[in-house]
PDB file of the backbone (N, CA, C, O) and the ligand in Angstrom, with CONECT records:
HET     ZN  A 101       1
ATOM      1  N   UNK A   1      28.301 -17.543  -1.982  1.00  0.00           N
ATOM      2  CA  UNK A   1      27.508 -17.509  -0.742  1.00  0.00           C
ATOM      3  C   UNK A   1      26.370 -16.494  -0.871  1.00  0.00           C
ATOM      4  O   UNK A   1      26.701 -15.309  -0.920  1.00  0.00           O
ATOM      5  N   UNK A   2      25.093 -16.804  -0.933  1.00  0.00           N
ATOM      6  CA  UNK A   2      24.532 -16.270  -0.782  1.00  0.00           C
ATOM      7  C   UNK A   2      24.052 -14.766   0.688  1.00  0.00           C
ATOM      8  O   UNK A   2      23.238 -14.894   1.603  1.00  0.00           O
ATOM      9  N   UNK A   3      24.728 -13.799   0.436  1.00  0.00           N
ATOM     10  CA  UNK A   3      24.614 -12.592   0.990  1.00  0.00           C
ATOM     11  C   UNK A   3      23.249 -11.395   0.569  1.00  0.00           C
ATOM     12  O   UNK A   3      22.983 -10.978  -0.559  1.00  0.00           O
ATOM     13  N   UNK A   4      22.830 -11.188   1.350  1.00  0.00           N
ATOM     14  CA  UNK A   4      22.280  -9.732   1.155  1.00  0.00           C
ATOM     15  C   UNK A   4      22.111  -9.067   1.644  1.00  0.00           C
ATOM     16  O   UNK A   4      22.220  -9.104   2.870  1.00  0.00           O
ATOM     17  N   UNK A   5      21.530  -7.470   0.609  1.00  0.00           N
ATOM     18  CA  UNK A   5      21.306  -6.357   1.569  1.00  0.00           C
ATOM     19  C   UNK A   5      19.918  -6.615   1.844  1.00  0.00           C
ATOM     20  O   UNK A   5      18.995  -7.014   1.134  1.00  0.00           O
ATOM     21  N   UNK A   6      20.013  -6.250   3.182  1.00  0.00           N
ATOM     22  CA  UNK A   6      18.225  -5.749   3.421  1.00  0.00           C
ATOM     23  C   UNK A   6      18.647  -4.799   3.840  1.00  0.00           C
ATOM     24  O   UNK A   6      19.848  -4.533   3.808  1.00  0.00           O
ATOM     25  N   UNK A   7      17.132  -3.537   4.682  1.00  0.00           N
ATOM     26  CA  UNK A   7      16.828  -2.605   4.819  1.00  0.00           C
ATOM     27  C   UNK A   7      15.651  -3.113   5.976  1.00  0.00           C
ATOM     28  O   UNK A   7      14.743  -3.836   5.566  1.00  0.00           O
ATOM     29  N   UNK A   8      15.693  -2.693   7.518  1.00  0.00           N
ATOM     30  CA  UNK A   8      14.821  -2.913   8.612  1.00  0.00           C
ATOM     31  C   UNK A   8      13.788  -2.244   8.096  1.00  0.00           C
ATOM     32  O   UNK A   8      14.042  -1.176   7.538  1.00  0.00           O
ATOM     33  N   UNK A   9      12.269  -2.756   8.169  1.00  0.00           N
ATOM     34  CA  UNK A   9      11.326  -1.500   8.080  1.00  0.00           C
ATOM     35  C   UNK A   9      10.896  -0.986   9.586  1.00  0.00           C
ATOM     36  O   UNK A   9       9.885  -0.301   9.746  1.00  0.00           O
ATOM     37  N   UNK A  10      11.503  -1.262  10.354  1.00  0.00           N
ATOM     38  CA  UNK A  10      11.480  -1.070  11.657  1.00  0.00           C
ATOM     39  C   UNK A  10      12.303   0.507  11.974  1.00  0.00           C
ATOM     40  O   UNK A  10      11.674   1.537  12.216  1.00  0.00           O
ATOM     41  N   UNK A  11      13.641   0.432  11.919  1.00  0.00           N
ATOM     42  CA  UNK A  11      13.979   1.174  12.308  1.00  0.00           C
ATOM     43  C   UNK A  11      15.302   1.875  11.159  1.00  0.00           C
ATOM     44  O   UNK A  11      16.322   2.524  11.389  1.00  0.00           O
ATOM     45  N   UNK A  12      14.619   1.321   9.785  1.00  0.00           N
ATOM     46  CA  UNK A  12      15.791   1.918   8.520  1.00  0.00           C
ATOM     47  C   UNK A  12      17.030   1.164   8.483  1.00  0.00           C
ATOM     48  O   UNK A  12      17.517   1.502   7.405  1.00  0.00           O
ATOM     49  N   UNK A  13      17.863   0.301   9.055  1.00  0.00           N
ATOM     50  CA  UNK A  13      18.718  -0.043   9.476  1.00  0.00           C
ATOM     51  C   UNK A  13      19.428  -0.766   8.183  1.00  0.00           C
ATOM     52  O   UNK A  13      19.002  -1.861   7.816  1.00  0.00           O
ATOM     53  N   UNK A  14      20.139  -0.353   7.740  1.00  0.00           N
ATOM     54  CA  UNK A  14      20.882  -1.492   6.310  1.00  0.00           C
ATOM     55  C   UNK A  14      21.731  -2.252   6.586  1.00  0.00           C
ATOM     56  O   UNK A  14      22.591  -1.653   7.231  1.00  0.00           O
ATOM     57  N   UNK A  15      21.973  -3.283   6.447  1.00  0.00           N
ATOM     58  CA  UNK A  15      22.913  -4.391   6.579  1.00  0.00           C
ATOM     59  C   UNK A  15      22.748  -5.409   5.357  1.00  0.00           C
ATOM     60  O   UNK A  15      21.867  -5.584   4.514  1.00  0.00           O
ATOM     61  N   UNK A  16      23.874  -5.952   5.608  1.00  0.00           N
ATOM     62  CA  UNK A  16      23.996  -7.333   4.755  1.00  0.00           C
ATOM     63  C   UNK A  16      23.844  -8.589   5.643  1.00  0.00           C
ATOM     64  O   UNK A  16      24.021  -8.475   6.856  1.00  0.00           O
ATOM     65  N   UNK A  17      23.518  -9.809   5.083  1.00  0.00           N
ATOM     66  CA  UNK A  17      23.144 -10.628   6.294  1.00  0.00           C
ATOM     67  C   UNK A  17      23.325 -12.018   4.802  1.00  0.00           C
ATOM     68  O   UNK A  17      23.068 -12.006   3.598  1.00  0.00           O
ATOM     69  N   UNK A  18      23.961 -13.164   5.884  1.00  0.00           N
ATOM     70  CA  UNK A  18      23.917 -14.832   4.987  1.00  0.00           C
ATOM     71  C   UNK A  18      23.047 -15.273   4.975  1.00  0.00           C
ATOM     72  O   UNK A  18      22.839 -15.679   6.119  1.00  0.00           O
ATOM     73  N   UNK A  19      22.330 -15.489   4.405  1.00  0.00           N
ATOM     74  CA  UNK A  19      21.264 -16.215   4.442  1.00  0.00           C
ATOM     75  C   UNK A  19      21.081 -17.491   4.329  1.00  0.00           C
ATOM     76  O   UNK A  19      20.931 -17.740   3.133  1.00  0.00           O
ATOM     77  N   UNK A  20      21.007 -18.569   5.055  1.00  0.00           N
ATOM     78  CA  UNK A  20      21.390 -19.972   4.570  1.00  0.00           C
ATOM     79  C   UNK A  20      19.539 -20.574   4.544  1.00  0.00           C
ATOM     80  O   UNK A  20      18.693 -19.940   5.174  1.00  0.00           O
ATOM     81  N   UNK A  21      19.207 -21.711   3.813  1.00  0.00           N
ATOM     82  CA  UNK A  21      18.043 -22.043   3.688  1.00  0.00           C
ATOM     83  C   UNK A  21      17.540 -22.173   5.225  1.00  0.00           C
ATOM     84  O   UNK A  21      18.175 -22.680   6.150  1.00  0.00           O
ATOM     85  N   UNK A  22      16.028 -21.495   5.282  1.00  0.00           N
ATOM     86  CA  UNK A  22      15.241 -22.077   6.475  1.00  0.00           C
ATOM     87  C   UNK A  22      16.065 -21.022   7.562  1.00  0.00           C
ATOM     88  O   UNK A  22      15.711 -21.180   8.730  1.00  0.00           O
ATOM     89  N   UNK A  23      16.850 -20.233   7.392  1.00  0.00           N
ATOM     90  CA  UNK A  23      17.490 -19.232   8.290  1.00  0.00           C
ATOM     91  C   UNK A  23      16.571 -17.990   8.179  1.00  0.00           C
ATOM     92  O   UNK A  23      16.109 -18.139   7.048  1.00  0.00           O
ATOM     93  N   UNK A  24      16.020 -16.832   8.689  1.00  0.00           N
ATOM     94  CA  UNK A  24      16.016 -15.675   8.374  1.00  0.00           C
ATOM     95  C   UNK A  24      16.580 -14.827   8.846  1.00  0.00           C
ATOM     96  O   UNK A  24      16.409 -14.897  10.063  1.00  0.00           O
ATOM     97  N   UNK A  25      17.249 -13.939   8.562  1.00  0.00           N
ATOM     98  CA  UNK A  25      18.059 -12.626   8.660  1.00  0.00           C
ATOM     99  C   UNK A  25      16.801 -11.853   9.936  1.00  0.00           C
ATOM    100  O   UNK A  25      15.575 -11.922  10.027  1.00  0.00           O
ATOM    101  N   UNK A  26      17.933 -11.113  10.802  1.00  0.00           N
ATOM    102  CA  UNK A  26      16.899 -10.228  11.533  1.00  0.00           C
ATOM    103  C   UNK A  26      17.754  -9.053  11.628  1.00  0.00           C
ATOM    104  O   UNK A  26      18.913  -9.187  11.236  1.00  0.00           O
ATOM    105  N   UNK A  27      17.417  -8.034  12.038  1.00  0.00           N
ATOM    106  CA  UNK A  27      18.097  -6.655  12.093  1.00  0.00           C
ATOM    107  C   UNK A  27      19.095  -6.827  13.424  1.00  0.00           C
ATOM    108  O   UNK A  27      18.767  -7.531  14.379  1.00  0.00           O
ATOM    109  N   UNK A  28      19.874  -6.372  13.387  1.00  0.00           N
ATOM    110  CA  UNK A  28      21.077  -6.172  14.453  1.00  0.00           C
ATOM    111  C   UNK A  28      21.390  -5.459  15.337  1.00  0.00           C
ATOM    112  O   UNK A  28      22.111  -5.540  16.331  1.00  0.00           O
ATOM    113  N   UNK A  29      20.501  -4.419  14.682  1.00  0.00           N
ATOM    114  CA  UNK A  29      19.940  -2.846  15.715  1.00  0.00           C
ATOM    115  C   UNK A  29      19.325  -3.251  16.367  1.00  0.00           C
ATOM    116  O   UNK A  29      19.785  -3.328  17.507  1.00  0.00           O
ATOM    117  N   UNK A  30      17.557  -3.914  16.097  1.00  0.00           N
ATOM    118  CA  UNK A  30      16.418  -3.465  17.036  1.00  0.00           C
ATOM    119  C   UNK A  30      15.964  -5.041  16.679  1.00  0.00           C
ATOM    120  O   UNK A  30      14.869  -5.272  17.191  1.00  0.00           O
ATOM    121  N   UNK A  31      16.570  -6.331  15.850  1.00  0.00           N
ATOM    122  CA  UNK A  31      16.315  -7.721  16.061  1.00  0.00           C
ATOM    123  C   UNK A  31      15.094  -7.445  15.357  1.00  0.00           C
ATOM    124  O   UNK A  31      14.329  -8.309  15.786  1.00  0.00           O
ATOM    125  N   UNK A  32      14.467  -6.749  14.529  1.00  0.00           N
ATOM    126  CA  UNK A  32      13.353  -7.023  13.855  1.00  0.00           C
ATOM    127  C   UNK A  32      13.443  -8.431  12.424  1.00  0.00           C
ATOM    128  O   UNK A  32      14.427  -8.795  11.781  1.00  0.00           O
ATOM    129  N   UNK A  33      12.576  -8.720  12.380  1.00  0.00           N
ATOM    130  CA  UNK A  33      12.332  -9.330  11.274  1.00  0.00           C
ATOM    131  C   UNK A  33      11.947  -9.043  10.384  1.00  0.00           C
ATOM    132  O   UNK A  33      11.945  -9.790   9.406  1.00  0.00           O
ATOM    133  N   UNK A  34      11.408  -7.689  10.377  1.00  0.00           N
ATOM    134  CA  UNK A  34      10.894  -7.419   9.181  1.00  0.00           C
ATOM    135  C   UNK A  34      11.608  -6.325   8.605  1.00  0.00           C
ATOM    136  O   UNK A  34      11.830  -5.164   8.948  1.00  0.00           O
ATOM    137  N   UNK A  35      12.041  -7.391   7.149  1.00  0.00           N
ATOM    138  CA  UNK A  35      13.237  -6.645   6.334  1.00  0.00           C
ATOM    139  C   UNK A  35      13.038  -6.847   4.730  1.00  0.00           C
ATOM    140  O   UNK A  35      12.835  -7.853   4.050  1.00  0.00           O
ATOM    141  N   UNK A  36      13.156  -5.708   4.468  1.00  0.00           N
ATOM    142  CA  UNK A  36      12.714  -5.375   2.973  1.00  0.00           C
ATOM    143  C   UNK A  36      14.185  -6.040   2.461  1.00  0.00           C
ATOM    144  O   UNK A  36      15.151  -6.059   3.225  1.00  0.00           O
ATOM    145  N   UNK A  37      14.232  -6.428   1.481  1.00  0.00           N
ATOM    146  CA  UNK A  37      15.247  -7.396   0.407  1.00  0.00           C
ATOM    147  C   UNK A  37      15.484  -6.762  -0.598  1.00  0.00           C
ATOM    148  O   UNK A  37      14.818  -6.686  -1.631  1.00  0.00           O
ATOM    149  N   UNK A  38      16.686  -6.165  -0.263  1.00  0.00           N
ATOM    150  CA  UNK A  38      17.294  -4.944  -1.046  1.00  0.00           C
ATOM    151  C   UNK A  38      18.328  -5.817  -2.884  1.00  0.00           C
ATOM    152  O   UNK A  38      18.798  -6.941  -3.059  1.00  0.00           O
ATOM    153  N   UNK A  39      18.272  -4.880  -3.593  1.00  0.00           N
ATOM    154  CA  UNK A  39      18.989  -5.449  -4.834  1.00  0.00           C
ATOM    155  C   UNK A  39      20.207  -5.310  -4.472  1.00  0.00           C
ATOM    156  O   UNK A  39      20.574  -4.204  -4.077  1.00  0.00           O
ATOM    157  N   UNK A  40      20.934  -6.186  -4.514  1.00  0.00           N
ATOM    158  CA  UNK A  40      22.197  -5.738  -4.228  1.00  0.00           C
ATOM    159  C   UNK A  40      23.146  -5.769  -5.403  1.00  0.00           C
ATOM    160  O   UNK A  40      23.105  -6.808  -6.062  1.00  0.00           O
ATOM    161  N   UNK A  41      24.155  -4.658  -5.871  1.00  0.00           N
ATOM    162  CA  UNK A  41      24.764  -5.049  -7.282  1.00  0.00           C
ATOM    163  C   UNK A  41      25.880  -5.637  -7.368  1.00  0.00           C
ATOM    164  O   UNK A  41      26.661  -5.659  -8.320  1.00  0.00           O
ATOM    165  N   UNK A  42      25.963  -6.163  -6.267  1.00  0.00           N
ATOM    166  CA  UNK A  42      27.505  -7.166  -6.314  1.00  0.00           C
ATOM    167  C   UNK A  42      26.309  -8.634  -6.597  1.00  0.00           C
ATOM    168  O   UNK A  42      26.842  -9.403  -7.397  1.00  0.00           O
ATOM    169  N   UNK A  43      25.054  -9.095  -6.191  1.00  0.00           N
ATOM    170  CA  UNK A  43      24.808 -10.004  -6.310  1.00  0.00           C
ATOM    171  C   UNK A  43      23.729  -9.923  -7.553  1.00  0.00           C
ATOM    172  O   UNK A  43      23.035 -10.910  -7.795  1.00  0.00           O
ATOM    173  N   UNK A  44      23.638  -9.015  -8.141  1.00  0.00           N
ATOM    174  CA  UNK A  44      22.682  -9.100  -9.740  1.00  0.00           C
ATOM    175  C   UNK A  44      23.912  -9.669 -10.587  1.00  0.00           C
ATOM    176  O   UNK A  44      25.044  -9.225 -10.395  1.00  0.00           O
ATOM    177  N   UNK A  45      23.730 -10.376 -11.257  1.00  0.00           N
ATOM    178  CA  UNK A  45      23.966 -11.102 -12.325  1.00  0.00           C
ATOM    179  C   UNK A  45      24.272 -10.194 -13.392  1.00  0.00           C
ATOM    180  O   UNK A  45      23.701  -9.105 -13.465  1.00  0.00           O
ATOM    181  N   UNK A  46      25.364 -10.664 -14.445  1.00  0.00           N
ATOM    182  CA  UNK A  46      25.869  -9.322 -15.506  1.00  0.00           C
ATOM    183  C   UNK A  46      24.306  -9.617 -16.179  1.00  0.00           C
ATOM    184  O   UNK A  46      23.462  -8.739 -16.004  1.00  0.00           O
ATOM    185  N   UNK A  47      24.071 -10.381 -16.653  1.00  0.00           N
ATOM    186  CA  UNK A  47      22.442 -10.218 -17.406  1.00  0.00           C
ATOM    187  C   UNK A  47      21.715  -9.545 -17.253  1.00  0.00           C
ATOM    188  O   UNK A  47      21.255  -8.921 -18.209  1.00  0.00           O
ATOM    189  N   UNK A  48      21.364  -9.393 -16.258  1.00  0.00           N
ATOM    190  CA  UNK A  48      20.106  -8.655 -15.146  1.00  0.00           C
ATOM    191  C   UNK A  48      20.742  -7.484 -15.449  1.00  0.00           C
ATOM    192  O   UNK A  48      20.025  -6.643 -15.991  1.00  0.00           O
ATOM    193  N   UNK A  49      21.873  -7.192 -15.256  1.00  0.00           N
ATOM    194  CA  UNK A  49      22.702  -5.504 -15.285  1.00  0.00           C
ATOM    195  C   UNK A  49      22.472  -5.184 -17.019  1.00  0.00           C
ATOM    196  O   UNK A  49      22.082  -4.176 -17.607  1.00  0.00           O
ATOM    197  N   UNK A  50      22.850  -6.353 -17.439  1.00  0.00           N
ATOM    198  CA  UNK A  50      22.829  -5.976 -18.658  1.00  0.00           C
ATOM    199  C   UNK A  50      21.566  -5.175 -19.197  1.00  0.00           C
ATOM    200  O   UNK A  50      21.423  -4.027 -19.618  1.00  0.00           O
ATOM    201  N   UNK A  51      20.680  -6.290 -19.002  1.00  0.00           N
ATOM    202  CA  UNK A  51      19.050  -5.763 -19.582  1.00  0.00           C
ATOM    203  C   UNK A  51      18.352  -4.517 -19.219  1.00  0.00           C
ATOM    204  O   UNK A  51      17.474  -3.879 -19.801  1.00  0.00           O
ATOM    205  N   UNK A  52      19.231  -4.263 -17.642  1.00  0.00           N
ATOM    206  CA  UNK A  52      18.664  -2.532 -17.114  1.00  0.00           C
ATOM    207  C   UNK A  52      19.283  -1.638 -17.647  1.00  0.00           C
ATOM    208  O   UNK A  52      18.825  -0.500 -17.740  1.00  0.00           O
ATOM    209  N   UNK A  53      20.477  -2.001 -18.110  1.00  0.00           N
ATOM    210  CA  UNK A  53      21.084  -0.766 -18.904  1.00  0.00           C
ATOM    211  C   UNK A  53      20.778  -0.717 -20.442  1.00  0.00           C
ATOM    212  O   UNK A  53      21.112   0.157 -21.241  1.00  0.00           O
ATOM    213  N   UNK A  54      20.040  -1.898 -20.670  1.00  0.00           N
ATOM    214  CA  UNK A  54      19.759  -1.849 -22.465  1.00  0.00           C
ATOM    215  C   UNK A  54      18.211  -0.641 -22.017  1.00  0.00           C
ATOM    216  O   UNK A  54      18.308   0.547 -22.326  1.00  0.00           O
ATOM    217  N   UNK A  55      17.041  -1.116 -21.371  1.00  0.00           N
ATOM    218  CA  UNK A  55      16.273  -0.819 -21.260  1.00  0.00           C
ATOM    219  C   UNK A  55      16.551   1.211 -20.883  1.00  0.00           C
ATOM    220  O   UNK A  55      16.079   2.089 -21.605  1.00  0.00           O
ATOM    221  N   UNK A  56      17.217   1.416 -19.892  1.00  0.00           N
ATOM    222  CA  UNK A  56      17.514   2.701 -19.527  1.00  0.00           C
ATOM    223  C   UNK A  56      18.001   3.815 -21.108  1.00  0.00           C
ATOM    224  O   UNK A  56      17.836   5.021 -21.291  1.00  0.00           O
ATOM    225  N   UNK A  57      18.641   2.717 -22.022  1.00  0.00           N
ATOM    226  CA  UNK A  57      19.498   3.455 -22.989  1.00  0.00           C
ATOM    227  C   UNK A  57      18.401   3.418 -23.661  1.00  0.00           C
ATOM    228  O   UNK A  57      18.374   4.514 -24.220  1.00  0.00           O
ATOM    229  N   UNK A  58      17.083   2.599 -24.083  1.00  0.00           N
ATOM    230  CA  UNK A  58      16.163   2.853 -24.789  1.00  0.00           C
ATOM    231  C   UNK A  58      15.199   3.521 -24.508  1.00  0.00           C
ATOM    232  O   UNK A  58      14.339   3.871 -25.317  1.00  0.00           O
ATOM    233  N   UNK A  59      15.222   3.824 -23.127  1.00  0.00           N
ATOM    234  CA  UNK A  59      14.587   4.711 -22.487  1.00  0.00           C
ATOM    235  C   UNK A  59      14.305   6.362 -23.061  1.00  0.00           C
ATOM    236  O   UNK A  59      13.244   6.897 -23.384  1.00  0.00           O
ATOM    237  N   UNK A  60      16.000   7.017 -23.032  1.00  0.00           N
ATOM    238  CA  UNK A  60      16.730   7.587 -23.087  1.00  0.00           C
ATOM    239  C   UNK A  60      16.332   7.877 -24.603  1.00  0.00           C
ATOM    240  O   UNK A  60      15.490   8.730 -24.887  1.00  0.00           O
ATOM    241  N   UNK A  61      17.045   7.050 -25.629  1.00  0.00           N
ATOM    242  CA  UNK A  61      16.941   7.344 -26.912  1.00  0.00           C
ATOM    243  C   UNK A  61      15.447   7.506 -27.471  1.00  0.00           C
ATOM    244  O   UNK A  61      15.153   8.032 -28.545  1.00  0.00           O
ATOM    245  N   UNK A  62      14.356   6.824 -26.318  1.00  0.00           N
ATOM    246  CA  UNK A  62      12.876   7.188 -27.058  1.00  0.00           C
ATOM    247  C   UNK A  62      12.785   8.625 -26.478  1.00  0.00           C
ATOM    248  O   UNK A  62      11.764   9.221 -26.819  1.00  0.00           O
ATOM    249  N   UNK A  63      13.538   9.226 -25.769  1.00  0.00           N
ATOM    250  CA  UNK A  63      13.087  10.769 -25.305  1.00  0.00           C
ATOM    251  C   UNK A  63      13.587  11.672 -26.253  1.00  0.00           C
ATOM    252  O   UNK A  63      12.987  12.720 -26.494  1.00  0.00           O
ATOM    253  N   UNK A  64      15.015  11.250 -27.019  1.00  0.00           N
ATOM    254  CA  UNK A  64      15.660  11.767 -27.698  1.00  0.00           C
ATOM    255  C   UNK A  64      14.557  11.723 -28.787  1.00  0.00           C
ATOM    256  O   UNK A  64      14.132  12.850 -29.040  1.00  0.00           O
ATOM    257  N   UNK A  65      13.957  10.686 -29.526  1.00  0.00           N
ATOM    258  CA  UNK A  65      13.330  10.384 -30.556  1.00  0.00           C
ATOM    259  C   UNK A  65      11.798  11.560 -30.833  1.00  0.00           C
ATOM    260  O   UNK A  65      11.306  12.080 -31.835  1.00  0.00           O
ATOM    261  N   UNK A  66      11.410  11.576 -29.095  1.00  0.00           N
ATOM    262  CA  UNK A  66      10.325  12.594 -29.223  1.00  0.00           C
ATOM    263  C   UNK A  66      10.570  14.026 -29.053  1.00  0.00           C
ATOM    264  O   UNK A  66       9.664  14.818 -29.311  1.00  0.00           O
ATOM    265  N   UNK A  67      11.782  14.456 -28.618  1.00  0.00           N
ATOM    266  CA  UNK A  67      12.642  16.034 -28.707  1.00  0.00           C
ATOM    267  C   UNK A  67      12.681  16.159 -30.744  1.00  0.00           C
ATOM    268  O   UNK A  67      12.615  17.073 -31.566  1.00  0.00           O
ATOM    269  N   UNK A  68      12.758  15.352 -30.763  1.00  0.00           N
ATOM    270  CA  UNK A  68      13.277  15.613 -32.112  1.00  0.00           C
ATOM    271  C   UNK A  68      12.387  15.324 -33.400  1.00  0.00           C
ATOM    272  O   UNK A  68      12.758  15.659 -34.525  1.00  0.00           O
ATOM    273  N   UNK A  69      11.054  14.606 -33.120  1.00  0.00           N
ATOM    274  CA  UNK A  69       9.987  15.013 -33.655  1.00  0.00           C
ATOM    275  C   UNK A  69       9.012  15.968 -33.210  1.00  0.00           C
ATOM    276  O   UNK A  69       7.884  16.224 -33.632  1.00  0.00           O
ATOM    277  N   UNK A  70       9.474  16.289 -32.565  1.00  0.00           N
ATOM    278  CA  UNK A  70       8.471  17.556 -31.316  1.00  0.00           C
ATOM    279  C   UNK A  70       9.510  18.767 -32.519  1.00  0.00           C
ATOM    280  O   UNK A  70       8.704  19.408 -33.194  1.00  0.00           O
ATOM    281  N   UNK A  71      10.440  19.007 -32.736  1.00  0.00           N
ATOM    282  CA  UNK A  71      11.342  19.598 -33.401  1.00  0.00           C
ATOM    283  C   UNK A  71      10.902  19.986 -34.374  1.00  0.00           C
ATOM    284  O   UNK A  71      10.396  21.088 -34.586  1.00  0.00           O
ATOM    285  N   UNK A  72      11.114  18.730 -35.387  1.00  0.00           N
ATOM    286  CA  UNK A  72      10.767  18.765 -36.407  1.00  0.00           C
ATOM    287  C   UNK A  72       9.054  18.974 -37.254  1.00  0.00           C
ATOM    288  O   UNK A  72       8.806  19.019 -38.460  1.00  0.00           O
ATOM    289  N   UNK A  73       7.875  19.089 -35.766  1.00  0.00           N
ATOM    290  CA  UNK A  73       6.951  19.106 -36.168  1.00  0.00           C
ATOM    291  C   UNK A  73       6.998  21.151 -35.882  1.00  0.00           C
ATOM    292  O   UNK A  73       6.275  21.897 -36.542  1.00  0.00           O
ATOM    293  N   UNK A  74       7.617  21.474 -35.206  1.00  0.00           N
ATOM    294  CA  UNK A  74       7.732  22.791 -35.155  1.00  0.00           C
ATOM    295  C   UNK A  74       8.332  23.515 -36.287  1.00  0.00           C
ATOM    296  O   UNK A  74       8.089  24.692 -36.552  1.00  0.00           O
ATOM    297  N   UNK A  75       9.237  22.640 -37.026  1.00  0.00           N
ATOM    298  CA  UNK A  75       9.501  23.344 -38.385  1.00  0.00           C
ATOM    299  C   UNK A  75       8.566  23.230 -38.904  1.00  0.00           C
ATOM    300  O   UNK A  75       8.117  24.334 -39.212  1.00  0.00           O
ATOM    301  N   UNK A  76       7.803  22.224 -39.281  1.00  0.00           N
ATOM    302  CA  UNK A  76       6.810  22.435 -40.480  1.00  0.00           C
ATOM    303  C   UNK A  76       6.117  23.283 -40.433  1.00  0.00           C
ATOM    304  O   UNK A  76       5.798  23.910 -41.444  1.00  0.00           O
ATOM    305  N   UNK A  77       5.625  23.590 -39.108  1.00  0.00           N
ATOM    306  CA  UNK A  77       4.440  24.733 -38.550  1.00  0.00           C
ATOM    307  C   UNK A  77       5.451  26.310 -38.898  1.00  0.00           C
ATOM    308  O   UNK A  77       5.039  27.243 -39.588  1.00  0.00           O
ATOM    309  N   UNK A  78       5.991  26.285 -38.625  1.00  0.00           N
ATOM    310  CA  UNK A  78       7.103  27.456 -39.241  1.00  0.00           C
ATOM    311  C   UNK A  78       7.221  27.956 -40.368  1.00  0.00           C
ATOM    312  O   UNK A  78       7.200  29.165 -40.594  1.00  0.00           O
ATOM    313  N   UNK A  79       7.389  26.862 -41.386  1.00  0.00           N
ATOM    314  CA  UNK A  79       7.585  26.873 -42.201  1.00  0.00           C
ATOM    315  C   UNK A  79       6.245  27.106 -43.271  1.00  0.00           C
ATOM    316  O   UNK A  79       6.253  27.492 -44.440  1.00  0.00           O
ATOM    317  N   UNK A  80       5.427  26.823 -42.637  1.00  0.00           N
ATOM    318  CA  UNK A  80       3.837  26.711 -43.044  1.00  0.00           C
ATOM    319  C   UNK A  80       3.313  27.952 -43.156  1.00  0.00           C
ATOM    320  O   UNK A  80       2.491  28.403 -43.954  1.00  0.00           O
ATOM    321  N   UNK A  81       4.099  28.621 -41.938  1.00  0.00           N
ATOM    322  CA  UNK A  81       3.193  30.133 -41.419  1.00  0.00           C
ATOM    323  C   UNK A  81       3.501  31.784 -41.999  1.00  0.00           C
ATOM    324  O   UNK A  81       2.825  32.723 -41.577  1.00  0.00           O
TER     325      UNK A  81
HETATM  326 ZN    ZN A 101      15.936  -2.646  12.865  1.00  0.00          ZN2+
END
């Protein structure tokens, strides 16, 4: 079943709401319609999870990659001097 989170830009309000075709979700607080369409991680797909966590870990390891030529360019200069 298609569920989601939104977020009111009205009045902040988070909820989950069904969404069936040609339906729109409105806030429950203040009945706005206008609602930001939140990710929700019960409804991302393992793929989608997958690829943010490949991307985050390569993220990660390119910071590692420049600590450690940032490093190693400080030895040479060291070593130089
Ligand atoms: Zn609202």
């Amino acid at each position: 079943m298609p569920i989601y989170d939104f977020e009111c830009s009205d009045c902040g309000e988070r909820f989950e709401a069904l969404v069936l075709r040609n339906n729109t979700a409105s806030c429950p607080k203040c009945n706005s319609q206008k609602l930001e369409q939140q990710i929700s991680m019960f409804a991302v797909d393992s793929e989608a999870t997958r690829q943010a966590h490949i991307s985050i870990a390569r993220k990660k390891n390119a910071k590692i990659q420049r600590d450690k030529s940032i490093a190693e360019h400080e030895q040479a200069i060291n070593h130089y001097d």
